[in-house]
PDB file of N, CA, C and O in Angstrom:
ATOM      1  N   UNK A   1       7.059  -3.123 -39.770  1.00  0.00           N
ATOM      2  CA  UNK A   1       6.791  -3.099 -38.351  1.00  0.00           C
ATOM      3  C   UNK A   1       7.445  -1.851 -37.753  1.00  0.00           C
ATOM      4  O   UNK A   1       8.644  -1.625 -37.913  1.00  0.00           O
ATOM      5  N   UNK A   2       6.694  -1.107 -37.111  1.00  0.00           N
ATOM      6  CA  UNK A   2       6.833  -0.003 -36.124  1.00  0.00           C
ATOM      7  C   UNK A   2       7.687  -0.088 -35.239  1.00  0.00           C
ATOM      8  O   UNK A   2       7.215  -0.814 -34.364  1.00  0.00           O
ATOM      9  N   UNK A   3       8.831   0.293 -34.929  1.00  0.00           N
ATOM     10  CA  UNK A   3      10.270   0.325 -33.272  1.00  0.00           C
ATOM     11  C   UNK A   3      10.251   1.087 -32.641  1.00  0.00           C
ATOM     12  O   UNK A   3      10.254   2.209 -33.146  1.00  0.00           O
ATOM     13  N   UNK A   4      10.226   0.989 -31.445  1.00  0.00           N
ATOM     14  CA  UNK A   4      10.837   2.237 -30.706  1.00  0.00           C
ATOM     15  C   UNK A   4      11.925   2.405 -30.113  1.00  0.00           C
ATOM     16  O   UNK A   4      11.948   1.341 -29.493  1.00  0.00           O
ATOM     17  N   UNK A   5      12.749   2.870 -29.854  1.00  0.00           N
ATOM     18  CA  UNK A   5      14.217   2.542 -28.676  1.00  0.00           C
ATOM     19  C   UNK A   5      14.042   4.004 -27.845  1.00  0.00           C
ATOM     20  O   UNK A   5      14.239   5.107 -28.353  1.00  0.00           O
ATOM     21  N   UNK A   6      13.626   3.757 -26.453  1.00  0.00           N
ATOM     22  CA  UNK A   6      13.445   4.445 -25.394  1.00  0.00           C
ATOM     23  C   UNK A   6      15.088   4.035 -24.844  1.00  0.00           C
ATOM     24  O   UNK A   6      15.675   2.970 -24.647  1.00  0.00           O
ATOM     25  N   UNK A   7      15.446   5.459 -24.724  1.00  0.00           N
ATOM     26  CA  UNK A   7      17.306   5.895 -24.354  1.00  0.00           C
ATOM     27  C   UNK A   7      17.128   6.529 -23.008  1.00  0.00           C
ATOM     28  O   UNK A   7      16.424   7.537 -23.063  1.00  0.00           O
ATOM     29  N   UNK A   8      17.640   6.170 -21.624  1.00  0.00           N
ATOM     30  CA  UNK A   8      17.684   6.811 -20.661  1.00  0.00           C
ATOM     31  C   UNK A   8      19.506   7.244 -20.215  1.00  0.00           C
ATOM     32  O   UNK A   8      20.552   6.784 -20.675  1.00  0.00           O
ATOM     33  N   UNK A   9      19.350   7.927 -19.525  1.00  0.00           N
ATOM     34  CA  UNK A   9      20.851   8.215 -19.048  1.00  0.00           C
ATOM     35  C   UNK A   9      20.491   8.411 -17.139  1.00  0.00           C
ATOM     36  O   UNK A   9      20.030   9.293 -16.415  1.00  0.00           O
ATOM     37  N   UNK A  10      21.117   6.786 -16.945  1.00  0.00           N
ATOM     38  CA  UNK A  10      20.888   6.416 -15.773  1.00  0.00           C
ATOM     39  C   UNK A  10      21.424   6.976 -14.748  1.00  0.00           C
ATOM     40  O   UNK A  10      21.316   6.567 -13.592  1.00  0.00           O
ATOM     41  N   UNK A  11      22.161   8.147 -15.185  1.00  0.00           N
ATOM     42  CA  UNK A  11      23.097   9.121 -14.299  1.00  0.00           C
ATOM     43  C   UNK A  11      22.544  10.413 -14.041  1.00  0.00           C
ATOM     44  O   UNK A  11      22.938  11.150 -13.137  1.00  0.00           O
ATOM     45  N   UNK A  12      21.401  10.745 -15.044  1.00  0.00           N
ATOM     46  CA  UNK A  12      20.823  11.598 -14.489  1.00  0.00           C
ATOM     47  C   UNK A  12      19.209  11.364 -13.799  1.00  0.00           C
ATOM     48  O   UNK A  12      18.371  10.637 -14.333  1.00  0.00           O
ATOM     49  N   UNK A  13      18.940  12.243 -12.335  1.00  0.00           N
ATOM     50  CA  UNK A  13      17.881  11.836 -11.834  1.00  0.00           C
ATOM     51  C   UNK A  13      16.750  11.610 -12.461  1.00  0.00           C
ATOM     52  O   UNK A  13      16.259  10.508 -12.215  1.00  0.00           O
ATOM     53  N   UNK A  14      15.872  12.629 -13.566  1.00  0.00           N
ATOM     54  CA  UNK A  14      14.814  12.605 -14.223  1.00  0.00           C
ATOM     55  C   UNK A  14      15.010  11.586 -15.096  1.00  0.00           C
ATOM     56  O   UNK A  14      13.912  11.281 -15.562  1.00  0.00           O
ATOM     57  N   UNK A  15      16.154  10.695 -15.685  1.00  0.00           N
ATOM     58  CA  UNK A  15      15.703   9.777 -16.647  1.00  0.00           C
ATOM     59  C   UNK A  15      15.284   8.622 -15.383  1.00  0.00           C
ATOM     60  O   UNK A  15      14.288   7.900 -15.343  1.00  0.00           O
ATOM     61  N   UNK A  16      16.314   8.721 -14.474  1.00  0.00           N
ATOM     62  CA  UNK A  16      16.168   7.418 -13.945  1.00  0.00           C
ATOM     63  C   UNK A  16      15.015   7.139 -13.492  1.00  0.00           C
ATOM     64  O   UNK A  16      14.511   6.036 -13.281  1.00  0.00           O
ATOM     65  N   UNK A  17      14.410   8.659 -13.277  1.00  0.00           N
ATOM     66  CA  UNK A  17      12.972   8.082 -12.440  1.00  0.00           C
ATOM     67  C   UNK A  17      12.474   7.713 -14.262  1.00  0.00           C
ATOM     68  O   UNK A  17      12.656   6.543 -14.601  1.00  0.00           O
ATOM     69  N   UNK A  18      12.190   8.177 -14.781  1.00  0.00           N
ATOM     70  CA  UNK A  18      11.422   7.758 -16.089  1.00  0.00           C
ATOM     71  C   UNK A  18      11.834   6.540 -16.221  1.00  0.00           C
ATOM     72  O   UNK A  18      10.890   5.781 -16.001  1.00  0.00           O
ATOM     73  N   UNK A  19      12.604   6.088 -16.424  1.00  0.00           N
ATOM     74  CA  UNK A  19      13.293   4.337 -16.656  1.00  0.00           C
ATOM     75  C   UNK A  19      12.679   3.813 -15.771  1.00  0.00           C
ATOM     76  O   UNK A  19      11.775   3.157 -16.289  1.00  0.00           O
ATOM     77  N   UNK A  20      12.657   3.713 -14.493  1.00  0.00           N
ATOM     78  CA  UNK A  20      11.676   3.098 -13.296  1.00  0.00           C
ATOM     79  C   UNK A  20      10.728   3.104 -13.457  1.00  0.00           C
ATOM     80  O   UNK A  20      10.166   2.010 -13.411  1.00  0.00           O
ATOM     81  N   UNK A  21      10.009   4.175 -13.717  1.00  0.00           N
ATOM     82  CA  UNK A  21       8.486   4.168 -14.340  1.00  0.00           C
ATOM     83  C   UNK A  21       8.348   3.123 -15.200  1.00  0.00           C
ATOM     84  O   UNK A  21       7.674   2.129 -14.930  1.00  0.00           O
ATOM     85  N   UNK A  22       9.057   3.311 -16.416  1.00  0.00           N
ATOM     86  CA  UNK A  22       8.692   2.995 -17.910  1.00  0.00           C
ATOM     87  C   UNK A  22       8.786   1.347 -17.658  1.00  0.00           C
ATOM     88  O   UNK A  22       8.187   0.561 -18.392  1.00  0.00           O
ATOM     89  N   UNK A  23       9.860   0.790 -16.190  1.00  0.00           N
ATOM     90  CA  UNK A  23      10.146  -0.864 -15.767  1.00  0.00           C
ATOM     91  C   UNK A  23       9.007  -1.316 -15.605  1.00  0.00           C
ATOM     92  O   UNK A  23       8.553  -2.331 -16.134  1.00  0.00           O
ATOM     93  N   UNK A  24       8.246  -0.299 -14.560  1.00  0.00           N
ATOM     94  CA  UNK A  24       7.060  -1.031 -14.155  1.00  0.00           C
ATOM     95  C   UNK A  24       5.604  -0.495 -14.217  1.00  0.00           C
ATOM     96  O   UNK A  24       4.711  -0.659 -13.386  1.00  0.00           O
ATOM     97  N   UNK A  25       5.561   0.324 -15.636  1.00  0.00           N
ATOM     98  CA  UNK A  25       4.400   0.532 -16.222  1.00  0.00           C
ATOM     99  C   UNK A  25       2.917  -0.821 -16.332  1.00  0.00           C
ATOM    100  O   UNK A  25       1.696  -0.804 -16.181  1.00  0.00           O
ATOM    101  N   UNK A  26       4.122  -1.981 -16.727  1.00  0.00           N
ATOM    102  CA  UNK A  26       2.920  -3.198 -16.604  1.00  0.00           C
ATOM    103  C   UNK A  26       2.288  -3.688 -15.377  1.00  0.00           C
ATOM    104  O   UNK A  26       1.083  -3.929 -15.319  1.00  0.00           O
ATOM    105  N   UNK A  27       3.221  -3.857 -14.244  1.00  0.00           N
ATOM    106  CA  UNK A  27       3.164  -3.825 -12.907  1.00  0.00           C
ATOM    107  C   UNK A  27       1.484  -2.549 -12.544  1.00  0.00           C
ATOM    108  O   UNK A  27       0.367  -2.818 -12.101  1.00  0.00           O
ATOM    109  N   UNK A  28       2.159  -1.117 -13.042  1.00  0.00           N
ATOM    110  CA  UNK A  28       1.002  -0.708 -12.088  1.00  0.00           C
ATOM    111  C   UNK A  28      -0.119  -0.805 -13.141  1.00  0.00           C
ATOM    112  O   UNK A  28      -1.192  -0.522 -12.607  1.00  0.00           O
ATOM    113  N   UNK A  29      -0.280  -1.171 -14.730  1.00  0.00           N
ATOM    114  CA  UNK A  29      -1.501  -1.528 -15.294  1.00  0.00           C
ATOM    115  C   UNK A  29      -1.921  -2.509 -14.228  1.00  0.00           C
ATOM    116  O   UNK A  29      -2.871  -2.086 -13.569  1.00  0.00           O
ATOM    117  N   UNK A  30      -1.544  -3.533 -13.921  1.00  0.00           N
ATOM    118  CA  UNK A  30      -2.094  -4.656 -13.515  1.00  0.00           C
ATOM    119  C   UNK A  30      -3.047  -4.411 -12.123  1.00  0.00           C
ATOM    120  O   UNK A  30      -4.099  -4.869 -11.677  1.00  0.00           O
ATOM    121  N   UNK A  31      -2.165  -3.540 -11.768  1.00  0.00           N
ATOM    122  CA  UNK A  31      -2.715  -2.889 -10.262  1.00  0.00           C
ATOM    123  C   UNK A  31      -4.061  -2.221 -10.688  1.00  0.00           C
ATOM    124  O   UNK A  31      -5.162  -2.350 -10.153  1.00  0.00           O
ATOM    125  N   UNK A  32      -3.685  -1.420 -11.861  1.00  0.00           N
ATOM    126  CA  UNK A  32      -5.257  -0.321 -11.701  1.00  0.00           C
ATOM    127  C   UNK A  32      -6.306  -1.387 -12.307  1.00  0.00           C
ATOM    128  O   UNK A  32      -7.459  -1.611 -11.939  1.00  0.00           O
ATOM    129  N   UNK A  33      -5.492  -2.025 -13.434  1.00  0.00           N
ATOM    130  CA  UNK A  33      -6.823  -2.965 -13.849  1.00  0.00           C
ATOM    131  C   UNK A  33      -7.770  -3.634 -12.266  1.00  0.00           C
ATOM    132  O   UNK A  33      -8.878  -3.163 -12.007  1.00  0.00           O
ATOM    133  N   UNK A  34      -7.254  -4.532 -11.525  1.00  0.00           N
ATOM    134  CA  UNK A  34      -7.430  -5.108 -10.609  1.00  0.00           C
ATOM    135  C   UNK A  34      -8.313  -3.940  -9.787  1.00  0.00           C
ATOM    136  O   UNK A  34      -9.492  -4.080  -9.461  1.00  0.00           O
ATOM    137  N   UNK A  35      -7.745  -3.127  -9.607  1.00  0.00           N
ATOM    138  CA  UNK A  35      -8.648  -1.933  -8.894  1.00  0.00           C
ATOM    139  C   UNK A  35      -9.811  -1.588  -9.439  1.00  0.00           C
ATOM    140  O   UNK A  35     -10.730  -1.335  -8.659  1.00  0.00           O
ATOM    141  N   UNK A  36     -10.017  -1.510 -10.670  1.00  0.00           N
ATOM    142  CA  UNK A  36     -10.745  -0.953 -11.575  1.00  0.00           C
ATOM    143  C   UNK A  36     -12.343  -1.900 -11.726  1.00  0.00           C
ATOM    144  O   UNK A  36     -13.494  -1.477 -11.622  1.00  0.00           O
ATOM    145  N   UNK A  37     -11.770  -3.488 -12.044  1.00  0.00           N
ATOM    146  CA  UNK A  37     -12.514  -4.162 -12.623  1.00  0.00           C
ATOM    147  C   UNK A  37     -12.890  -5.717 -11.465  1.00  0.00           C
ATOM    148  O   UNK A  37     -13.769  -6.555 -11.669  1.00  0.00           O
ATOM    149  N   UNK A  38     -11.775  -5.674 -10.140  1.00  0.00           N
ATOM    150  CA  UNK A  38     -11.643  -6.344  -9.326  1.00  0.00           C
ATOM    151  C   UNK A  38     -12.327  -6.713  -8.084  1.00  0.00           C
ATOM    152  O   UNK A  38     -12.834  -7.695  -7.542  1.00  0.00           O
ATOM    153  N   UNK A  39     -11.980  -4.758  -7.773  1.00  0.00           N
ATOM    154  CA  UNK A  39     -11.608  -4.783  -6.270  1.00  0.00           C
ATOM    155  C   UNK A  39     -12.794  -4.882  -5.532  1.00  0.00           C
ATOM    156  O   UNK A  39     -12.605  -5.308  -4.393  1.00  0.00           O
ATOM    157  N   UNK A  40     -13.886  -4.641  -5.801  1.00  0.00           N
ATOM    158  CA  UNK A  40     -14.845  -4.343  -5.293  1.00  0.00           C
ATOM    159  C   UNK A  40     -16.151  -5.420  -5.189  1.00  0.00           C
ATOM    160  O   UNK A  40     -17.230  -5.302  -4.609  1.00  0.00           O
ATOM    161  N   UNK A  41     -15.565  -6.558  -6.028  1.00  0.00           N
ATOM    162  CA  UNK A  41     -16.011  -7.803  -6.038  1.00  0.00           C
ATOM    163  C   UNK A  41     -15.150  -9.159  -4.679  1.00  0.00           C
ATOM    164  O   UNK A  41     -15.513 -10.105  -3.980  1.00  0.00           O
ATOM    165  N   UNK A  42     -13.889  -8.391  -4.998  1.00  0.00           N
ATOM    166  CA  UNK A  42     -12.990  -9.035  -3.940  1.00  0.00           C
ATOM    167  C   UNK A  42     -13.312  -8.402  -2.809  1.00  0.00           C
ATOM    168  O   UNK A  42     -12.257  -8.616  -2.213  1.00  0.00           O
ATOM    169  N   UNK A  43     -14.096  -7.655  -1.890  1.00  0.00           N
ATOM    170  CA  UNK A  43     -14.331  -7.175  -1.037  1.00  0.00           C
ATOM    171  C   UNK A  43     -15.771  -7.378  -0.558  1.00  0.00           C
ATOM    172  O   UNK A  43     -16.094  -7.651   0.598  1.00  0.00           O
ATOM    173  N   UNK A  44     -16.605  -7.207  -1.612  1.00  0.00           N
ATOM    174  CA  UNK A  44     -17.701  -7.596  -1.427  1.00  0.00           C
ATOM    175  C   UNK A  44     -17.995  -9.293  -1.255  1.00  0.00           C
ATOM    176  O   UNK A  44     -18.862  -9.890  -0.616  1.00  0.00           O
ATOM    177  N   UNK A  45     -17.154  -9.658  -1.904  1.00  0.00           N
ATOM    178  CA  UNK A  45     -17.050 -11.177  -1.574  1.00  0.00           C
ATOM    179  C   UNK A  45     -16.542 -11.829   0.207  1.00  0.00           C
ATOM    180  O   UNK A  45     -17.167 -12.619   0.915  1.00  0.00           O
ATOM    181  N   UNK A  46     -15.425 -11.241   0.443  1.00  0.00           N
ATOM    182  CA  UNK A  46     -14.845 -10.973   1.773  1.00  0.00           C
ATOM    183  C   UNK A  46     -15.745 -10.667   2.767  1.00  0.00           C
ATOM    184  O   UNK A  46     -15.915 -11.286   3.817  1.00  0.00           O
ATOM    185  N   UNK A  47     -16.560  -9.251   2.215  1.00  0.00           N
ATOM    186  CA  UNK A  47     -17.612  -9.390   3.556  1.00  0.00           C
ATOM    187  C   UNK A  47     -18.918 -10.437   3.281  1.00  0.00           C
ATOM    188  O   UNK A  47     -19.468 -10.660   4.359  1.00  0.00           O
ATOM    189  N   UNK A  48     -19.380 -10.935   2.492  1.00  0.00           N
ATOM    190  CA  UNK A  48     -20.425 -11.837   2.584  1.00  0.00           C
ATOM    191  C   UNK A  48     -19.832 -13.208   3.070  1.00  0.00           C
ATOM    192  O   UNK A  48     -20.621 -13.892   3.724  1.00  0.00           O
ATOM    193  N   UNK A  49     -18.353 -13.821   2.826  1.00  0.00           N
ATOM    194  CA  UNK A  49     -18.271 -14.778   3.662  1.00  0.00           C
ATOM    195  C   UNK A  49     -17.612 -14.702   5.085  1.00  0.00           C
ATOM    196  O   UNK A  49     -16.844 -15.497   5.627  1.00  0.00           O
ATOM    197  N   UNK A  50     -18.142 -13.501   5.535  1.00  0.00           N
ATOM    198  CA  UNK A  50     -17.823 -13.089   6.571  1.00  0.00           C
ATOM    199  C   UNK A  50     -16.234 -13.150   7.307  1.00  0.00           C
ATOM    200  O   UNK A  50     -15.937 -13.042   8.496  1.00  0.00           O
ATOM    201  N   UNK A  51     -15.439 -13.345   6.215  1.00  0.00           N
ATOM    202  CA  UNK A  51     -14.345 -12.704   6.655  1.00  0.00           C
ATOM    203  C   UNK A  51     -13.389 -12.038   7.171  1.00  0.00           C
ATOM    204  O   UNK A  51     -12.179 -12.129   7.374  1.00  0.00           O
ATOM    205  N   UNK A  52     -14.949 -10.776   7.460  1.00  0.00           N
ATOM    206  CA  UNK A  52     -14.744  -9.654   8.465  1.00  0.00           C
ATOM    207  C   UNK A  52     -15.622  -9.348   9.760  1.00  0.00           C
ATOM    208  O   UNK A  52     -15.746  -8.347  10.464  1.00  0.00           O
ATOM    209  N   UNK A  53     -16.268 -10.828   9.785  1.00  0.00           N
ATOM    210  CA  UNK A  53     -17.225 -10.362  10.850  1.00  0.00           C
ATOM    211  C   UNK A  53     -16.835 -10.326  12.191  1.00  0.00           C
ATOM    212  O   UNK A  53     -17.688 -10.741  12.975  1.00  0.00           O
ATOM    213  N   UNK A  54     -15.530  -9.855  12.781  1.00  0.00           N
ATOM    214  CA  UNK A  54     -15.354  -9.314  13.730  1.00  0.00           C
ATOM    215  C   UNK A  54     -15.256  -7.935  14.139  1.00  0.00           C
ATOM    216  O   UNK A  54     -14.964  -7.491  15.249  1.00  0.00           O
ATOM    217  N   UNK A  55     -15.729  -6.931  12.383  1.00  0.00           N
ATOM    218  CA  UNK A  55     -15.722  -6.099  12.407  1.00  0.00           C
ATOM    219  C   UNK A  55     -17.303  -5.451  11.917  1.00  0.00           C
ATOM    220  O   UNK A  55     -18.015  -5.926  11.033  1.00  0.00           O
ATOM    221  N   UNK A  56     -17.566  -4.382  12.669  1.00  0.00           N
ATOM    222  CA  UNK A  56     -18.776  -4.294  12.528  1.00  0.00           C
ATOM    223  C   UNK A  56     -18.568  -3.496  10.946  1.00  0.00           C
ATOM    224  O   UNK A  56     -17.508  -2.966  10.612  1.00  0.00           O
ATOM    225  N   UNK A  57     -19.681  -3.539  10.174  1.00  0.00           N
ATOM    226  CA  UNK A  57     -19.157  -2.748   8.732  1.00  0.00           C
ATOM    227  C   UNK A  57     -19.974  -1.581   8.707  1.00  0.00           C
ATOM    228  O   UNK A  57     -21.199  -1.624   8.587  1.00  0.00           O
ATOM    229  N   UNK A  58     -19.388  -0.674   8.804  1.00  0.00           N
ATOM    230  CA  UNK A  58     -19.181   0.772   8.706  1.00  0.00           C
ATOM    231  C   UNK A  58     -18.814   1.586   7.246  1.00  0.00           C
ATOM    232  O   UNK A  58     -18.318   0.900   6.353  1.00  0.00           O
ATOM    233  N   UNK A  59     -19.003   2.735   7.047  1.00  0.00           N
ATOM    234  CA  UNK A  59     -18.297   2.731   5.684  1.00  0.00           C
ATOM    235  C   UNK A  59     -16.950   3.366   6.259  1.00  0.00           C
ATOM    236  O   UNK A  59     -16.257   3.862   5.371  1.00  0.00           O
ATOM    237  N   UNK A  60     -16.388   3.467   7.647  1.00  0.00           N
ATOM    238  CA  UNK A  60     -14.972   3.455   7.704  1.00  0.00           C
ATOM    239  C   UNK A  60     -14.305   2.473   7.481  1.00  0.00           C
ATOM    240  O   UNK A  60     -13.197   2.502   6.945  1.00  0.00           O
ATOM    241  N   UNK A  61     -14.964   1.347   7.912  1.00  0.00           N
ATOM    242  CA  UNK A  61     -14.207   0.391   7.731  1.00  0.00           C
ATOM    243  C   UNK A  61     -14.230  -0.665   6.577  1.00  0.00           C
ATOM    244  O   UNK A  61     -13.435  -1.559   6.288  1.00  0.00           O
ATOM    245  N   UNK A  62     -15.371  -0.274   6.032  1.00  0.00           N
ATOM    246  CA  UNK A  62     -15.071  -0.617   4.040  1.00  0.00           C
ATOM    247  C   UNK A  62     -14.270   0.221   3.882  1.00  0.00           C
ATOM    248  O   UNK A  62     -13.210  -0.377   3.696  1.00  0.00           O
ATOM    249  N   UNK A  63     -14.038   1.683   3.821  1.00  0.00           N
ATOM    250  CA  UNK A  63     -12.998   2.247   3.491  1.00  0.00           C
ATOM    251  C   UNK A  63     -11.924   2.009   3.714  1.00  0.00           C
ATOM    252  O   UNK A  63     -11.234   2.306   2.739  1.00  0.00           O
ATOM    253  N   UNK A  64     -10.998   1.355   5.023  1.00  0.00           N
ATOM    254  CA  UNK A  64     -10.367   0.615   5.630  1.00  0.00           C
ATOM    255  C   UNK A  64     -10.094  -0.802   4.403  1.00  0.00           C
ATOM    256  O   UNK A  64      -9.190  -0.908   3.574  1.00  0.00           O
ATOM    257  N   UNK A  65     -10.834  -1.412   4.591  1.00  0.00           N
ATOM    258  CA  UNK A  65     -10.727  -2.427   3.888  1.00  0.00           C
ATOM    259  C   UNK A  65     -10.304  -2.339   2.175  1.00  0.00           C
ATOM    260  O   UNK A  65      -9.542  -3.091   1.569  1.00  0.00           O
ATOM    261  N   UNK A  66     -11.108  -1.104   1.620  1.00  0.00           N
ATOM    262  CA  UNK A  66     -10.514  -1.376  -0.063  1.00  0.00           C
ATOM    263  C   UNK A  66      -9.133  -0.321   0.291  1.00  0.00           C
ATOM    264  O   UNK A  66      -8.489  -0.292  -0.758  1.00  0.00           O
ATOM    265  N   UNK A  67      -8.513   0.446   1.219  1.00  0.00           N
ATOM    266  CA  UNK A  67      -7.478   0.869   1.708  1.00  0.00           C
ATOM    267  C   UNK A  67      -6.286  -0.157   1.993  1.00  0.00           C
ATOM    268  O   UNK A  67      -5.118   0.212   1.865  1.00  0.00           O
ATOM    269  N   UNK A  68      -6.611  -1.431   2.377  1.00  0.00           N
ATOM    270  CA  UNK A  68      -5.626  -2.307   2.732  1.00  0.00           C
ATOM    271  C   UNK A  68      -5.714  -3.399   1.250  1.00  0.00           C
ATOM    272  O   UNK A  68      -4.946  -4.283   0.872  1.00  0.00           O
ATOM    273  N   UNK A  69      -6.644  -3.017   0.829  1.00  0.00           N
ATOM    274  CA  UNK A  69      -6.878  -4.031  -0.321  1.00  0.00           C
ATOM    275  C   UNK A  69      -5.870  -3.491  -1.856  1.00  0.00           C
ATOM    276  O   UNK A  69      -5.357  -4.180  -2.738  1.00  0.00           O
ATOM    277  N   UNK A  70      -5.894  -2.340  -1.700  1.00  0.00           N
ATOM    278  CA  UNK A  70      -5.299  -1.440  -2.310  1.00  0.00           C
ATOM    279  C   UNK A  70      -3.657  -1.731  -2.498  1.00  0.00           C
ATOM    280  O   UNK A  70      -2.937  -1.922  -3.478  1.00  0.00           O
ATOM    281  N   UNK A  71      -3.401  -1.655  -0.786  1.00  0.00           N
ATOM    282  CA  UNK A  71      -2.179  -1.771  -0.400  1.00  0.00           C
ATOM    283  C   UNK A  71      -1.640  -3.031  -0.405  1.00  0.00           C
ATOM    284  O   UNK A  71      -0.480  -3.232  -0.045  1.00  0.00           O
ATOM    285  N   UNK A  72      -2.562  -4.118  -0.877  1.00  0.00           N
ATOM    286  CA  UNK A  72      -1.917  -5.690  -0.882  1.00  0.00           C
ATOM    287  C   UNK A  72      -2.103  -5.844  -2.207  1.00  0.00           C
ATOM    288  O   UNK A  72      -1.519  -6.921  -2.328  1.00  0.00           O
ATOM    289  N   UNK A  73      -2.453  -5.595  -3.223  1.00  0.00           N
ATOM    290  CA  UNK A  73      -2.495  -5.012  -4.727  1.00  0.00           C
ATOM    291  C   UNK A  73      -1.097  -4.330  -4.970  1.00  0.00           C
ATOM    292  O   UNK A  73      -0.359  -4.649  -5.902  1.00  0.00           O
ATOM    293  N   UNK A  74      -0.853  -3.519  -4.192  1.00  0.00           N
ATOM    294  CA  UNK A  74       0.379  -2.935  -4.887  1.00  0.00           C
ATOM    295  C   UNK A  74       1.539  -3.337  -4.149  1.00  0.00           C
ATOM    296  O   UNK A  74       2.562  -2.847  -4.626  1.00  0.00           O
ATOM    297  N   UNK A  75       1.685  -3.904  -3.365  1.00  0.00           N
ATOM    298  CA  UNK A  75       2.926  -4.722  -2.708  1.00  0.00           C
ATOM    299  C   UNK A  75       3.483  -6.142  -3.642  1.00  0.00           C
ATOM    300  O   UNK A  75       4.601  -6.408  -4.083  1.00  0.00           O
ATOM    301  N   UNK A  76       2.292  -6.821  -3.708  1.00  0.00           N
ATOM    302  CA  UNK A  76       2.192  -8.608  -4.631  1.00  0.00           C
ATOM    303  C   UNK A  76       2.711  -7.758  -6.060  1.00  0.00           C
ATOM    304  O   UNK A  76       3.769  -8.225  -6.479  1.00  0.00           O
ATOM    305  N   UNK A  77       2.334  -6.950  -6.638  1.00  0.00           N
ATOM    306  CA  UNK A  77       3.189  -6.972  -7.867  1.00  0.00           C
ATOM    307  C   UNK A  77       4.301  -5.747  -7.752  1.00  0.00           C
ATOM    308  O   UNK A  77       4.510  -4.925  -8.644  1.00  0.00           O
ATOM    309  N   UNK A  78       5.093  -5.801  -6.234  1.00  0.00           N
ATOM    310  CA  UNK A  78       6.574  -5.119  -6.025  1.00  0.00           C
ATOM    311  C   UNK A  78       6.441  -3.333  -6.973  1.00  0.00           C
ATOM    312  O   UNK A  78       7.016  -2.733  -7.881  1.00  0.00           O
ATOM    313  N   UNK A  79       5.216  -3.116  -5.940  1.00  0.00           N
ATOM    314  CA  UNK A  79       5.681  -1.362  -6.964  1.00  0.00           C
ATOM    315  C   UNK A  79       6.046  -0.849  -5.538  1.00  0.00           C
ATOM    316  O   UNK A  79       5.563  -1.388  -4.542  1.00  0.00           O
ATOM    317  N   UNK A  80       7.038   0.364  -5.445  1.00  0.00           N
ATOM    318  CA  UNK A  80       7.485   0.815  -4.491  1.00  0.00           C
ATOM    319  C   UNK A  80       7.312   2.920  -5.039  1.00  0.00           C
ATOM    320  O   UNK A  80       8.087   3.730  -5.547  1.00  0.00           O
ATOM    321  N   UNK A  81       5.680   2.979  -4.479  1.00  0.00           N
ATOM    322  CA  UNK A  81       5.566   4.380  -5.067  1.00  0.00           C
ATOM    323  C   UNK A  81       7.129   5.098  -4.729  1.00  0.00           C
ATOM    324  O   UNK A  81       7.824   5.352  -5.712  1.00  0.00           O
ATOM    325  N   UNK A  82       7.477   5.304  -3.849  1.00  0.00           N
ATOM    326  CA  UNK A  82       8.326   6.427  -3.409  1.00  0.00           C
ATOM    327  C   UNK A  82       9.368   6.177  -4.340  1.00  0.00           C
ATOM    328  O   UNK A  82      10.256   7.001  -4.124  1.00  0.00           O
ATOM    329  N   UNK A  83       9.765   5.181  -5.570  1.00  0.00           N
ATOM    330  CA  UNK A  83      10.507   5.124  -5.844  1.00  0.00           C
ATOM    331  C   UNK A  83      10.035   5.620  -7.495  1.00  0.00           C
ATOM    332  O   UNK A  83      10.863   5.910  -8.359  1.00  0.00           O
ATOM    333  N   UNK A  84       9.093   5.632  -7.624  1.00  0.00           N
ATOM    334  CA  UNK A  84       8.269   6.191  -8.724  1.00  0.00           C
ATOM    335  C   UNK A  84       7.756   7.871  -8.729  1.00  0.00           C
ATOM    336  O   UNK A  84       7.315   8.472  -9.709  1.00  0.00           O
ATOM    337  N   UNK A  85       7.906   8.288  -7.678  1.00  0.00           N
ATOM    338  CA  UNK A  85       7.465   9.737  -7.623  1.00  0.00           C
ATOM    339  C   UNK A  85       8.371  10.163  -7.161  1.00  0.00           C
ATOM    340  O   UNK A  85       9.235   9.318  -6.925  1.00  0.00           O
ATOM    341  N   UNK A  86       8.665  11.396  -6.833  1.00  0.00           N
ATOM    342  CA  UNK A  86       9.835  12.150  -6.270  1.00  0.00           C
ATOM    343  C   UNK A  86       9.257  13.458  -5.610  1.00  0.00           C
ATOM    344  O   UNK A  86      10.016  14.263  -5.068  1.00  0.00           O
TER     345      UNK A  86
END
């Protein structure tokens, strides 16, 4: 069987961001999967049971919508970009 041991040195900035990354690599799979293979069923679903019909649908405001959809995707599984990019 194949090992790996990924070594960070939490004292310096570039590992730490890599260690943060490398924490929640599964986190943002889950996100892009969901984006990828999800989102657009979860939205399209939303507007046919009219979910949104106080809003007239526009493609600003589908854009709007997979924009906030996006953003409630990546909150529920706790990714905090700014803490992932620098």
């Amino acid at each position: 069987m194949a090992k790996g041991i990924l070594e960070y040195d939490l004292n310096d900035f570039d590992d730490a961001m890599a260690h943060r990354r490398a924490v929640k690599s599964t986190s943002m799979a889950i996100v892009l999967h969901e984006i990828v293979y999800n989102l657009h069923k979860r939205i399209e679903h939303g507007i046919e049971a009219q979910e949104f019909s106080d809003k007239e649908i526009t493609p600003m405001n589908v854009i709007h919508l997979y924009r906030s959809a996006i953003a409630d995707l990546i909150e529920e599984n706790n990714i905090i970009i700014d803490d992932l990019i620098n």
